[in-house]
C-alpha positions in Angstrom: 129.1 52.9 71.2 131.6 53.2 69.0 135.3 54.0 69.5 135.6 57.4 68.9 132.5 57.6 70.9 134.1 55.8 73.9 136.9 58.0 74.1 134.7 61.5 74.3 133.1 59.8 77.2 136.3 59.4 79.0 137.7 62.6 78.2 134.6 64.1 79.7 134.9 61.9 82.9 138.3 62.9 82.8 137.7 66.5 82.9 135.3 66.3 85.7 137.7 64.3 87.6 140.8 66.7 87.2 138.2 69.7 88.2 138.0 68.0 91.7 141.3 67.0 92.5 142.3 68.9 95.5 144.7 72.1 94.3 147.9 71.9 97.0 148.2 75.6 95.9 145.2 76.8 97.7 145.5 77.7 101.4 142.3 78.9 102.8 138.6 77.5 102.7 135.6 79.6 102.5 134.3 82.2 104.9 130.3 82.1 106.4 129.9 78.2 105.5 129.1 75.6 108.1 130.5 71.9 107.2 128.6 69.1 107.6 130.2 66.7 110.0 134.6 66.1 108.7 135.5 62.4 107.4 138.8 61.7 107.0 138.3 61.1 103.4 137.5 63.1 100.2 133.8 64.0 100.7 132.1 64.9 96.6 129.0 65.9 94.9 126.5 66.9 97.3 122.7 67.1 96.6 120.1 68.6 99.5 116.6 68.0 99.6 114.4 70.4 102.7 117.1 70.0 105.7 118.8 66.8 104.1 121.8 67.0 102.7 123.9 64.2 100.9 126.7 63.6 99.5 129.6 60.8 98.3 132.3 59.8 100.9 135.5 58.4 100.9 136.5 57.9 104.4 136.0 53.7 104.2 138.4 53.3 101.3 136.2 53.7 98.6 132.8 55.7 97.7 129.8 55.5 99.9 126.5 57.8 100.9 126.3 59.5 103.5 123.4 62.0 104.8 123.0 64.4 107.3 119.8 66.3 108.9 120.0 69.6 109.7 116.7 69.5 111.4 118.0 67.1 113.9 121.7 68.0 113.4 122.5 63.6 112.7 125.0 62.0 110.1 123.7 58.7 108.6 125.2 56.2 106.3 122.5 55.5 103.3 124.7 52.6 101.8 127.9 51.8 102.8 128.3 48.5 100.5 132.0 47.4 99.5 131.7 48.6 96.0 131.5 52.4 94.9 128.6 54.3 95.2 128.4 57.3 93.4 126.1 60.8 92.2 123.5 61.0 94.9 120.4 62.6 94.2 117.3 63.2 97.1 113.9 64.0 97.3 112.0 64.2 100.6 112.3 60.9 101.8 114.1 58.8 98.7 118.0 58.7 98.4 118.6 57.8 94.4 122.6 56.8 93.6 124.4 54.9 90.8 125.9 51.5 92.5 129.0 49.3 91.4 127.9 46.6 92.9 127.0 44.2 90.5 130.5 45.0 88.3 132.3 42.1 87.7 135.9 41.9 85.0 136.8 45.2 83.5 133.6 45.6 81.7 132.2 48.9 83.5 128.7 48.2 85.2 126.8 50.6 87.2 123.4 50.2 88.5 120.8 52.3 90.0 119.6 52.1 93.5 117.3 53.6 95.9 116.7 54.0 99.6 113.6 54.9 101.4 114.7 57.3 104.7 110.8 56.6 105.6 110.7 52.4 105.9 114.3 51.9 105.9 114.5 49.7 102.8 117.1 50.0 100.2 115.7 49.0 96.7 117.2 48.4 93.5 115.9 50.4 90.6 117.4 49.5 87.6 119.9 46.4 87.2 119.7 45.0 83.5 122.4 44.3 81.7 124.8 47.4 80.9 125.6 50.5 82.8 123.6 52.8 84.1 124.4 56.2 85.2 123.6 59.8 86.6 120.1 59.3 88.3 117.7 62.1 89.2 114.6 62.0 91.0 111.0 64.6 91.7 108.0 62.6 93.6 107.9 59.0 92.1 109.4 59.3 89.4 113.2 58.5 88.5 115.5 59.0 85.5 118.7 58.1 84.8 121.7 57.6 81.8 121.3 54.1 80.4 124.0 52.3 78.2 121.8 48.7 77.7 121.5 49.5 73.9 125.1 50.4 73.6 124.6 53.8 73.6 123.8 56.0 76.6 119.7 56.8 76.6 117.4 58.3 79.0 115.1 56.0 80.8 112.6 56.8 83.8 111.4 54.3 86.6 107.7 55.3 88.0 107.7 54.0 91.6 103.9 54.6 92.3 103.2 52.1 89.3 106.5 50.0 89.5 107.0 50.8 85.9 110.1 51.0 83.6 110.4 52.6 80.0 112.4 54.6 77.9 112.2 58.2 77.3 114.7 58.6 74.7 116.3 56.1 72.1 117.3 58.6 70.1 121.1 57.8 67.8 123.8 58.9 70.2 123.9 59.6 72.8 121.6 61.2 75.4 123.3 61.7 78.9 122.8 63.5 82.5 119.0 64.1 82.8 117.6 66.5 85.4 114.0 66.0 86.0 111.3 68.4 87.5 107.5 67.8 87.8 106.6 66.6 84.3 109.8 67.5 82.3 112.6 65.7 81.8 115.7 67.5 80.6 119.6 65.9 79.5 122.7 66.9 77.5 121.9 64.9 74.1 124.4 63.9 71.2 122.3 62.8 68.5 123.6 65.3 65.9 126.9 65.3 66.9 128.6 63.7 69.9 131.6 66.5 69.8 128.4 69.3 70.1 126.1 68.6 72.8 122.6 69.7 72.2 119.5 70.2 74.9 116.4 68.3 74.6 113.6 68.0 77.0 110.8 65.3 77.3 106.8 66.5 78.5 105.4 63.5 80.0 101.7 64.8 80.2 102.4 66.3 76.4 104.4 62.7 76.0 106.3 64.6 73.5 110.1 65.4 73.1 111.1 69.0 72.2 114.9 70.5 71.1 115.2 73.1 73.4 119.0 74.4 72.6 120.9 72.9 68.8 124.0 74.3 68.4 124.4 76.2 65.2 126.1 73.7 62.3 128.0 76.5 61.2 130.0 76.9 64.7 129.5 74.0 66.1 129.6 74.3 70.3 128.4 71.9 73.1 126.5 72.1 75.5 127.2 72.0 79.6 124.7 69.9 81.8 121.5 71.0 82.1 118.9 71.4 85.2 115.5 72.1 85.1 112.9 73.8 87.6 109.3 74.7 86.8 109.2 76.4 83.4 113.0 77.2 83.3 116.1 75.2 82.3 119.9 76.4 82.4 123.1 75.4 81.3 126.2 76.5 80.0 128.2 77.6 77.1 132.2 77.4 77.2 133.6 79.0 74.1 136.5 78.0 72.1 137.7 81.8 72.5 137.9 81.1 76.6 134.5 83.2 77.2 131.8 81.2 79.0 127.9 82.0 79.3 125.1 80.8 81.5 122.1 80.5 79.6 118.4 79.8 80.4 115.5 78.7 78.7 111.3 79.8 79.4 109.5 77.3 78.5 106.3 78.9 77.9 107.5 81.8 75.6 110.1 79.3 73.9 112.4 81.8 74.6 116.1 81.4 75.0 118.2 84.2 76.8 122.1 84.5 78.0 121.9 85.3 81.8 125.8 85.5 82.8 129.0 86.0 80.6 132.3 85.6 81.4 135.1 87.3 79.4 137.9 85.2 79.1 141.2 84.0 76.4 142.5 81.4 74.9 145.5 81.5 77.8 143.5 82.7 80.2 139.8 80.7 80.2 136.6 80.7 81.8 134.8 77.9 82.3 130.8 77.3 84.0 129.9 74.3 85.1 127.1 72.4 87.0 124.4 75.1 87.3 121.7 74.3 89.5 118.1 76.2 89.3 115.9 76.7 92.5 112.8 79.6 92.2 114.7 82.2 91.3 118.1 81.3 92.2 120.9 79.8 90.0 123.5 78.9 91.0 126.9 77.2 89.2 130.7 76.5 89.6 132.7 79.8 87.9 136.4 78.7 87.0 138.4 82.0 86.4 142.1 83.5 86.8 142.8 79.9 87.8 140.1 79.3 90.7 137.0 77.1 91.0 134.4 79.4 92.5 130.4 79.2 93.4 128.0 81.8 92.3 124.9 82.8 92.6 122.3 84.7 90.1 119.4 86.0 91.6 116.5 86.2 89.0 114.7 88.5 91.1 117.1 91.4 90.6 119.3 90.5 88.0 122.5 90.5 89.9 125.0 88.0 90.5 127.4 87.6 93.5 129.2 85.0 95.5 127.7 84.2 98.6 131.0 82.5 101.0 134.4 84.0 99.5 137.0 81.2 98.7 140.4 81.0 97.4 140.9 77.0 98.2 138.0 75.8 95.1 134.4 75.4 95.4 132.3 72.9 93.2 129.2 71.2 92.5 126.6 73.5 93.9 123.1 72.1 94.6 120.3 74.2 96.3 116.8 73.7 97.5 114.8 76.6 98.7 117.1 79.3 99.9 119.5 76.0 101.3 122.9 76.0 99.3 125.5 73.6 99.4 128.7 72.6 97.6 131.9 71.0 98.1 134.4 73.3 99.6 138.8 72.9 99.8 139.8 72.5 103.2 143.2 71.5 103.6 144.1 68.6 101.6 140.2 67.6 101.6 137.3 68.5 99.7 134.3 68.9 102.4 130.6 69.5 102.3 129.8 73.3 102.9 126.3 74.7 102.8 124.4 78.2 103.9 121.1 79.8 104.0 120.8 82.4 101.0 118.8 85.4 102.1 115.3 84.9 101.4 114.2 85.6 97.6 111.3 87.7 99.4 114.0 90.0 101.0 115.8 90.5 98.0 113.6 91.7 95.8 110.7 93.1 98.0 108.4 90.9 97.2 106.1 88.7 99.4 105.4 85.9 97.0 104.1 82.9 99.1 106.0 80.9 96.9 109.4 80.7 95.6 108.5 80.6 91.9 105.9 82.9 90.9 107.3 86.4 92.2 108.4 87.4 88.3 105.2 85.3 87.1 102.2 86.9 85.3 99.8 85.1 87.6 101.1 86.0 91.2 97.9 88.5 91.9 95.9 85.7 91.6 97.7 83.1 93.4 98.3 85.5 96.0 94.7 86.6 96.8 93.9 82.8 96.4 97.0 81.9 98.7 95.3 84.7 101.4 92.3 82.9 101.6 93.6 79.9 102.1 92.4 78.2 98.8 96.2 77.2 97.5 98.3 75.8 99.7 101.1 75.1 96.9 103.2 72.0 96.4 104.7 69.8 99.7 108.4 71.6 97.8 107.2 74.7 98.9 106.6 75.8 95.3 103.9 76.5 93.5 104.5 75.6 89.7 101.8 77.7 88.0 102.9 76.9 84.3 102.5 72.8 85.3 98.9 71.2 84.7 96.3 70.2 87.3 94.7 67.0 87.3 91.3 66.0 88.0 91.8 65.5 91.9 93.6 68.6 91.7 91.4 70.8 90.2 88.0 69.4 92.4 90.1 70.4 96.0 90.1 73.4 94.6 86.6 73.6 93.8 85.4 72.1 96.9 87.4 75.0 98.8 86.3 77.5 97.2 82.3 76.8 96.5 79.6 75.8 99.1 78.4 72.2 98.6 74.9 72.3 96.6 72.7 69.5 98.0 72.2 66.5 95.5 72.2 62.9 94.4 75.8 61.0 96.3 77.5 59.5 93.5 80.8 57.1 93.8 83.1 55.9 90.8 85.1 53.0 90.6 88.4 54.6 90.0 87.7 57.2 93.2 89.0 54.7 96.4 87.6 56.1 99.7 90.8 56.2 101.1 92.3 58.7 98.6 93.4 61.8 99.9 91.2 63.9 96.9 88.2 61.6 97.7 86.1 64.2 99.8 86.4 66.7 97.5 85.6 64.6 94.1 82.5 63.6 96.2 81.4 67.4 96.9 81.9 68.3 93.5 79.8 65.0 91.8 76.9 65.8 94.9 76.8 69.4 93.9 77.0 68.8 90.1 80.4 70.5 89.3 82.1 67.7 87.9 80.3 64.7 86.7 82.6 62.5 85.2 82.4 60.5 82.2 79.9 58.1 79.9 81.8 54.9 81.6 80.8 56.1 85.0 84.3 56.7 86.2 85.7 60.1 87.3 89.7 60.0 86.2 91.3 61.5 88.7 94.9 61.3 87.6 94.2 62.5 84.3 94.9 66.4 83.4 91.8 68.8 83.0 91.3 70.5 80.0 90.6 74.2 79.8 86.8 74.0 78.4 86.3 71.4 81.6 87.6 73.9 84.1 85.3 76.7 83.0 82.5 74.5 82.6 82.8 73.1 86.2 83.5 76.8 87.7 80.8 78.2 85.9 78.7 75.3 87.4 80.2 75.6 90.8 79.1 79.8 90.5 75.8 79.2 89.1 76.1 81.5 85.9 73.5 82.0 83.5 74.0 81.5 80.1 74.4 84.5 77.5 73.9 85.0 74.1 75.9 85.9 71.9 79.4 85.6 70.0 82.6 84.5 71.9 85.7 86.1 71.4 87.3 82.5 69.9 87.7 81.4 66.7 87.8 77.7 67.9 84.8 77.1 70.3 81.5 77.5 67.9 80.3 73.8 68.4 82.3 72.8 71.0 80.2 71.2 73.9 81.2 73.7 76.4 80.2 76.7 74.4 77.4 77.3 76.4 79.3 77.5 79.6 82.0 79.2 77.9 79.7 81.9 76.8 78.0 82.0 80.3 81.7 83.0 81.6 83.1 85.1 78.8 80.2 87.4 78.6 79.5 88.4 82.0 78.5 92.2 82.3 80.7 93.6 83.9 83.4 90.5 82.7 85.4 88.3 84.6 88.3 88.7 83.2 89.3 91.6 80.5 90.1 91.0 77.1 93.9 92.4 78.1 94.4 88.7 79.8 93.2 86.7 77.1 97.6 86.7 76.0 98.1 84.4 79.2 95.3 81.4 78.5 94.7 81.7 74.4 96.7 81.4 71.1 96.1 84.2 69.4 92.1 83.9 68.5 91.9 80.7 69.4 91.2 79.4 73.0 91.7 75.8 72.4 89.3 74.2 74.6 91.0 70.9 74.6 94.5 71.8 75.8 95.1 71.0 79.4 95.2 74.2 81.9 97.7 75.6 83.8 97.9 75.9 87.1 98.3 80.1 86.8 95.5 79.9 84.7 93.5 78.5 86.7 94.0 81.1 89.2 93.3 83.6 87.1 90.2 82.1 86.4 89.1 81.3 90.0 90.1 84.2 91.6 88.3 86.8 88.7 84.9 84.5 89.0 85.6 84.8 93.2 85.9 88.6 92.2 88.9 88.6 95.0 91.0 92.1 95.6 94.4 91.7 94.1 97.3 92.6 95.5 99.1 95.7 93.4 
């Protein structure tokens, strides 16, 4: 990293830094929150993950985790090791943080560490050489900010497979990664380090795509980006002292401003930190000289402020309809949280999920969901622009078919003990999904379209047809027959109006992997289920 380089990074740090010293000035905290449990101490950056909560504490002298259940209504300590420990991230029962343990000298060094709530065990993720920063964690898999090449890049650790590798080397530098289900978002510098771009990685695509380059001819940067399901956010702060909050839909590639702040030279707005839940965003507003949370409800459009403060507010986090941030009281910064209303409530809708209210699929995942076919994600979302894999897809079919009597069949790569195993077995007895020429079934891999309707037209026993398909792309391909035998039902399964949400243009490209709203678009027009209007 070069000089000039070095210096940007401290001036951001900087700025973060002076945005969360206390402000003597301000005399009252917010109204409606509850407080986790007081420290004596500065208490910072909070992150929640179902009724956990956790959050960077200074009470011992200098920066540990700390974690509190609002199930059980307990205060932990994660890691209280001499050093600092710093920017805690969560996700069901793993505690990811960046650890100065290992500094020695002046030469900054910051690792990544991990603790399992479940067995106890605190585990290192990443200490090679150089610093590494700003972790975030979905499932297994963890990402963080790493400076080993002398410039900061994004690398993710894989926990189910104990595997390290890099996700961007990329020139400059590529900093504060958010990572949800396959996608990988961060703030990245390779054009510019003085205009921060957004980039995001597909790891089922294993492909990197720009999602947000500022415009040569007025340069801006970017803020910090999050990421959730098919949407990412971040913000815009403008040389003029206007700010917007923008967002990003990953399926229609389209990029939209959600909330603008008017503002002057003398008189400035600035966003910061927004956080993306379902439908709710939510994001630190710094206006007529006070650091405020707010919330934008997707659902209706409207934004509001859910606990009034005039002390500061910062660094908002949110999980479900759980909201927390770090709130002036006193002297102290403390750790505030609140239930939003229920996304349901707001908008009238009775989406099972908290993503797929506004989503072109809920009829189907609904009167799926009512049958008890989906059950969604253990996050209490549902994710319908994500891919299914193999095991996925065969639970599905296996709930929704009865089991056709036939030859038992095992494969190597299936272990008994695996929580899809039943399923993969009904669906290899019955003849839905065979597997493959080398005898093995694949579970972990993504299914393609033309494999999902030629195991559901298997699963429903449909004849084929005759005749022309309304594709450009699937004369010759090996599921034509099947595709045929779906496509050209009398009356259809699904009308040519839908084709927009599963094809490109003509084309139905056989060979891409399926979504999970596709699939139950599919599914619930072959079940011929009521929808919901």
């Amino acid at each position: 990293m070069g000089k000039f380089e070095k210096l940007r990074v401290v001036a951001i740090l900087a700025l973060i830094t002076i945005i969360l010293l206390p402000f003597d000035s301000w005399k009252t905290s917010a109204l409606g929150a509850n407080f986790v449990p007081s420290s004596p101490s500065f208490q910072w950056f909070p992150a929640v993950s179902g009724n956990r909560i956790v959050w960077v504490d200074n009470r011992a002298g200098n920066l540990d985790i700390y974690l509190y259940d609002l199930s059980t209504n307990k205060e932990m300590a994660v890691c209280t090791n001499s050093a600092d420990q710093y920017m805690p991230k969560i996700y069901g029962d793993r505690v990811v943080w960046m650890d100065k343990r290992a500094m020695s000298g002046k030469e900054e060094k910051w690792d990544i560490y991990m603790f399992d709530l479940k067995t106890g065990q605190e585990i290192p993720i990443c200490t090679s050489p150089g610093s590494h920063k700003s972790p975030s964690i979905w499932k297994d898999y963890i990402v963080w900010q790493d400076e080993r090449n002398g410039n900061a890049d994004i690398y993710l650790y894989d926990l189910n497979k104990g595997e390290e590798r890099p996700i961007s080397l990329s020139p400059g530098n590529q900093m504060y990664p958010s990572i949800d289900g396959d996608r990988i978002v961060w703030l990245d510098g390779r054009e510019n380090f003085n205009f921060t771009d957004i980039y995001m990685y597909d790891l089922t695509l294993e492909k990197e795509i720009p999602v947000w380059v500022h415009n040569p001819n007025k340069p801006e940067a970017a803020g910090v980006p999050d990421i959730f399901g098919d949407k990412i956010v971040w913000s815009l702060n403008h040389e003029d002292g206007t700010a917007a909050l923008y967002m990003y839909t990953i399926p229609t590639k389209q990029t939209s401003i959600i909330v603008r702040e008017e503002g002057s030279r003398t008189n400035r707005s600035c966003i910061y930190w927004p956080r993306i839940w379902g439908n709710w965003i939510v994001y630190t507003l710094y206006k007529d000289g006070i650091r405020q949370v707010n919330v934008f409800d997707l659902n209706t459009g409207e934004k509001f402020i859910p606990s009034k403060s005039v002390t500061g507010q910062d660094a908002p986090a949110i999980w479900g309809n759980l909201l927390v941030w770090q709130d002036k009281v006193g002297t102290l910064e403390r750790i505030a949280w609140m239930e939003l209303s229920p996304i349901g409530a707001q908008s009238g809708q009775s989406a099972p999920f908290f993503d797929i209210a506004e989503h072109w699929s809920y009829p189907y995942v609904l009167a799926l969901y009512q049958r008890g076919i989906v059950k969604g994600l253990d996050d209490g979302t549902f994710r319908p622009d994500s891919f299914l894999t193999r095991a996925q897809f065969a639970t599905l079919l296996a709930s929704s078919f009865s089991l056709q009597p036939g030859e038992s069949r095992s494969f190597p790569d299936v272990s008994p003990d695996a929580w899809y195993a039943q399923a993969v077995q009904v669906c290899a007895q019955s003849g839905w999904m065979i597997g493959f020429e080398d005898g093995r079934f694949y579970p972990d891999d993504k299914i393609t379209k033309a494999q999902a309707i030629v195991a559901l037209s298997r699963a429903a026993g449909l004849e084929k047809k005759e005749g022309n398909l309304p594709f450009s792309d699937t004369e010759g391909h090996w599921s034509e027959p099947f595709l045929k035998a779906f496509f050209l039902s009398d009356p259809p399964f699904v009308e040519s109006r839908l084709f927009r949400y599963f094809s490109r243009g003509e084309n139905f490209e056989p060979n891409q992997f399926i979504t999970r709203g596709q699939v139950s678009l599919f599914l619930a027009s072959l079940l011929r289920l009521p929808l919901s209007p």
